[in-house]
C-alpha positions in Angstrom: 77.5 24.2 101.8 79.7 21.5 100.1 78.6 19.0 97.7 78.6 16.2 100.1 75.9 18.3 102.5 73.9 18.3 99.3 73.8 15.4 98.6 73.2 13.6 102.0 70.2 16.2 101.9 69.0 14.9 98.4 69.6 10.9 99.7 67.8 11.7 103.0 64.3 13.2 100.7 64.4 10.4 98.2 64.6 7.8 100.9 62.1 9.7 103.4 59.9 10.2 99.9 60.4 6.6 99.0 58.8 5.4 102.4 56.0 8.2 102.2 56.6 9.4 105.5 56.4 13.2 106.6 59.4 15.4 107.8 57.8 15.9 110.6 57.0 11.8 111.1 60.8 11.5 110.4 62.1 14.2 112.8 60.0 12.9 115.3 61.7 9.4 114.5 64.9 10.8 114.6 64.8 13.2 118.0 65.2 16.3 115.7 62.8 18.8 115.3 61.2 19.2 111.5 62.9 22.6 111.1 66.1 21.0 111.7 65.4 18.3 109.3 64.2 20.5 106.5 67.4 22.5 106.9 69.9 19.1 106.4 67.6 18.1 103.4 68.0 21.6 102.2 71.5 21.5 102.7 71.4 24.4 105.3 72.9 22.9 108.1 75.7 20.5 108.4 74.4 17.5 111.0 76.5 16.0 113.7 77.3 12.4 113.2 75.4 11.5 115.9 72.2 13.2 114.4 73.0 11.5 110.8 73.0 8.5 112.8 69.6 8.5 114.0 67.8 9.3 111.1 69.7 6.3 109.4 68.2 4.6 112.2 64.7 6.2 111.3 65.1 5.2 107.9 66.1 1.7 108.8 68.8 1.9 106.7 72.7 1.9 107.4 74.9 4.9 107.6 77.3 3.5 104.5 73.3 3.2 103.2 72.5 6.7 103.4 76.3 7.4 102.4 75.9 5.6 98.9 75.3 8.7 96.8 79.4 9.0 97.4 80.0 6.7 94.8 78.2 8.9 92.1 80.0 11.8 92.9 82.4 13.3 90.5 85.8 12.3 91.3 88.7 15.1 91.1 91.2 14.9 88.5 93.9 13.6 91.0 91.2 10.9 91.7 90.2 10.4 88.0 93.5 10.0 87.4 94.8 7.8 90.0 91.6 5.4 88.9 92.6 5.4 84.9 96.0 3.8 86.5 94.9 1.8 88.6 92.0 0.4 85.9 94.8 0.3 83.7 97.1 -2.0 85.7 93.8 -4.0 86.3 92.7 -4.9 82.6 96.6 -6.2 81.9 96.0 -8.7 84.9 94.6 -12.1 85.2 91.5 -13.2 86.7 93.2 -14.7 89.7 96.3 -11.7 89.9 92.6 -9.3 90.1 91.4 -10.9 93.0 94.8 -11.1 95.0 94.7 -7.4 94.9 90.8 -7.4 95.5 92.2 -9.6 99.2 95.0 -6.4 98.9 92.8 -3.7 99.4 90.4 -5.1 101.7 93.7 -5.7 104.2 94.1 -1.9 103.6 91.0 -1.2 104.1 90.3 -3.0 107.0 94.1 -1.3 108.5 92.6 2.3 108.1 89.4 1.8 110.2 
């Protein structure tokens, strides 16, 4: 399975660990069955969205909650490198020039959704 599968697995144990509840207590939470459960955390099965969605839900956390082990993944060199430019263009910038582009990329962002 790919790295995101593992991780999503890993995040969905720590938080399940973190509020001492049971796989089983969580699939039941989440209208999975514990088999099913165990095989996401183990990274043996891909979930549907629908199913991540639920046991975000169970958690009571969000989805970009369970999704924020993204930001610690290792970025490809295309990405590293795109970021060193981009940081680079950055440092060379005022304070106010930094946050017109912060207001930049939120526009973007909010255009691609």
């Amino acid at each position: 399975m790919n790295n995101i599968g593992v991780e999503l697995g890993k995040e969905i144990r720590k938080r399940r660990n973190n509020l001492g509840i049971s796989q089983d207590e969580l699939a039941f939470k989440s209208g999975i069955s514990a088999a099913h459960l165990g095989q996401i955390e183990r990274a043996l099965k891909n979930p549907t969205i629908e199913t991540v969605s639920n046991i975000a839900s169970a958690l009571n956390i969000s989805l970009s909650d369970l999704f924020s082990f993204e930001s610690k993944l290792p970025a490809s060199s295309d990405e590293q490198a795109t970021d060193n430019k981009i940081s680079a263009y950055l440092s060379s910038m005022s304070e106010e020039d930094k946050k017109d582009v912060l207001k930049i990329i939120k526009i973007i962002k909010k255009s691609h959704k």
